[in-house]
C-alpha positions, 0 to 999 in steps of 0.5 A: 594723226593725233592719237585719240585717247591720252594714255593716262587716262584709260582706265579700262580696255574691251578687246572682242576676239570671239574665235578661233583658238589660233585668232585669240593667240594671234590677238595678244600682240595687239593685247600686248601693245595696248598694254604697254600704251596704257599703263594704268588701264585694265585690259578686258577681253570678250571670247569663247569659253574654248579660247580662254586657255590661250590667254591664262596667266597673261600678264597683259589681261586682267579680265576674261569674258567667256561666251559659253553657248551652255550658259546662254540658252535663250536671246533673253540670257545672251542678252543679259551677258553683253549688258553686263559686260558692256556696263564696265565702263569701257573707255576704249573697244577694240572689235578684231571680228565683227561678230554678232557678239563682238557688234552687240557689246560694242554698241551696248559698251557706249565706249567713246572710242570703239575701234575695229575693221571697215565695217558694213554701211548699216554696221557704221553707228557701231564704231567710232574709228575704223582702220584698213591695214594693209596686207601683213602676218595675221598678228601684225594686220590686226594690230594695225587697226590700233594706229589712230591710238598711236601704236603700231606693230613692232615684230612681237609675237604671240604669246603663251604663258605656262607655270611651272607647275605645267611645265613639270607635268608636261615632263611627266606625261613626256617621260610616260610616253618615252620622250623624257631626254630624247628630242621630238617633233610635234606633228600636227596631222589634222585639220577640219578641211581637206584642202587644209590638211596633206594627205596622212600617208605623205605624213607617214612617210615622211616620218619614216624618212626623218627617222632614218636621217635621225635616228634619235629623233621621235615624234609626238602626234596629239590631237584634238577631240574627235580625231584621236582614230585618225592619228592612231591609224596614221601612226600604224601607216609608219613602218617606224612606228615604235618612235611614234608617241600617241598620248592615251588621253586628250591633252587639254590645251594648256597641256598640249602647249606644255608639252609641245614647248619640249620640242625641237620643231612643230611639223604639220598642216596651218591650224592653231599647233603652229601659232602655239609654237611660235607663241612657245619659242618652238621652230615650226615647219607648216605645209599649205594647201589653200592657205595662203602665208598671212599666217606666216610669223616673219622670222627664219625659224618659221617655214612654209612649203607650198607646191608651188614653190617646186612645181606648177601649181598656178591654183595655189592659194585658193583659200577655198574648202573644197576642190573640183580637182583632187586637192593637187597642191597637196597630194602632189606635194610628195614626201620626197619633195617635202624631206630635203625642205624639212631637214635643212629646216631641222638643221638650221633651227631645230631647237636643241638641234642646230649645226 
């Protein structure tokens, strides 16, 4: 297939990820790859105002359009938004959601090449071009719809660019909190969905039972708005608590990844911590329940446990959020089946760890 567009004459690129945190850091191979095929187009990217922190000091982006709900109190001001980002004179759209949002600026954009996933009958006006990619990583599948441009995904990862400045608070927060030249695990305890997040006693233990293999190793429990009393109370389920550090403030995003940038592994549930960490060069260890491995980055240092994989659990993935029967792919899931998966993983690939 000819590619659509000369890549010399691009001059500029609309990508449309609305949400989630984790979906936009998914996006920058995509953003990445566009960049590289056209050297001379300024690439513009249409999200969530919480989502823009994954994207500061890309090097790839030249332009944020944030959606801010508080901004954007009536159809009439919503309506002017998009115009105004729609009027940039987009050679090239790119659509990874479909959205409402993401559906009224590409139409608006009038782009001559508006890319995106099959889309609805009555949604087919909107789009010039769509792709079916097959089934892969979620960064790799999106980027799979950039083909009929002639790019195709190539193994690269997310991304996260932090500053110096960054990191050097990062240091200070972590010596504060008694992890200045000790190595930690960033454990992601929380999720917005049951079936998403194993149970806080499993994590509790199996805390308990990684600090006795490593007594030099401790553990960083951030989290987000809303959920600072659930990791505090997990915290106090660990008999080895004194190693467990708690920030006293909520970390900002770019914040969180600084520090988390420092540790020798990621532990925790499928949320936005584990493509943060591979977007940091961190190894991760995640723990599925509903959710299946297309969020899985390729590459050994990156581990999923799922009970099937030491069980019978003929449910798993469901992808649903909720369950009739108790949640058994994660409450079966014991710590004592986890803790050998864990120090293998910690072993082999924890940074700063390994052999």
């Amino acid at each position: 297939m000819p590619d659509l567009l000369d890549p010399d004459a691009v001059k500029r690129i609309l990508v449309c990820q609305l949400r989630q945190i984790g979906d936009v850091l998914l996006a920058t191979p995509a953003i990445e790859l566009l960049a590289r095929h056209f050297p001379k187009a300024r690439l513009h990217v249409f999200t969530e105002k919480k989502c823009v922190p994954m994207l500061e000091n890309n090097p790839h982006v030249h332009t944020v359009w944030p959606v801010d709900k508080k901004q954007l109190p009536t159809l009439l001001h919503e309506f002017a938004f998009y115009r105004k980002v729609a009027a940039q004179d987009f050679d090239l759209v790119v659509d990874f959601q479909q959205l409402p949002r993401c559906r009224a600026v590409a139409a608006l954009s009038r782009a001559p090449v508006r890319l995106s996933f099959p889309p609805r009958w009555y949604l087919r006006p909107l789009y010039t071009h769509w792709v079916q990619p097959e089934p892969a990583y979620a960064a790799a599948y999106k980027a799979g719809i950039l083909e009929p441009l002639g790019i195709r995904w190539q193994g690269e990862r997310p991304r996260l660019y932090l500053t110096d400045a960054e990191r050097l608070a990062a240091e200070k927060q972590l010596a504060s909190l008694g992890l200045g030249n000790r190595p930690f695990i960033s454990v992601d305890v929380t999720h917005r969905q049951l079936t998403r997040r194993w149970p806080a006693r499993h994590y509790a233990a199996l805390l308990d039972m990684i600090a006795e293999e490593m007594p030099d190793v401790r553990f960083l429990l951030p989290y987000g708005p809303g959920e600072e009393e659930e990791v505090r109370v997990l915290r106090d389920l660990c008999a080895y608590k004194e190693r467990v550090a708690v920030p006293p403030a909520l970390l900002n995003l770019r914040e969180l990844s600084a520090c988390m940038e420092r540790a020798c592994l990621q532990l925790g549930n499928c949320s936005s911590p584990r493509h943060m960490a591979v977007a940091l060069d961190v190894p991760t260890f995640t723990i599925l329940g509903a959710t299946g491995t297309g969020w899985s980055f390729p590459s050994p240092e990156h581990k999923t446990l799922q009970a099937r994989e030491v069980m019978e659990m003929p449910c798993q993935h469901c992808n649903k959020n909720s369950c009739p029967t108790g949640i058994p792919c994660l409450e079966k899931l014991t710590p004592q089946l986890v803790l050998p998966h864990v120090m293998k993983h910690l072993r082999e690939h924890g940074k700063g760890l390994a052999g």
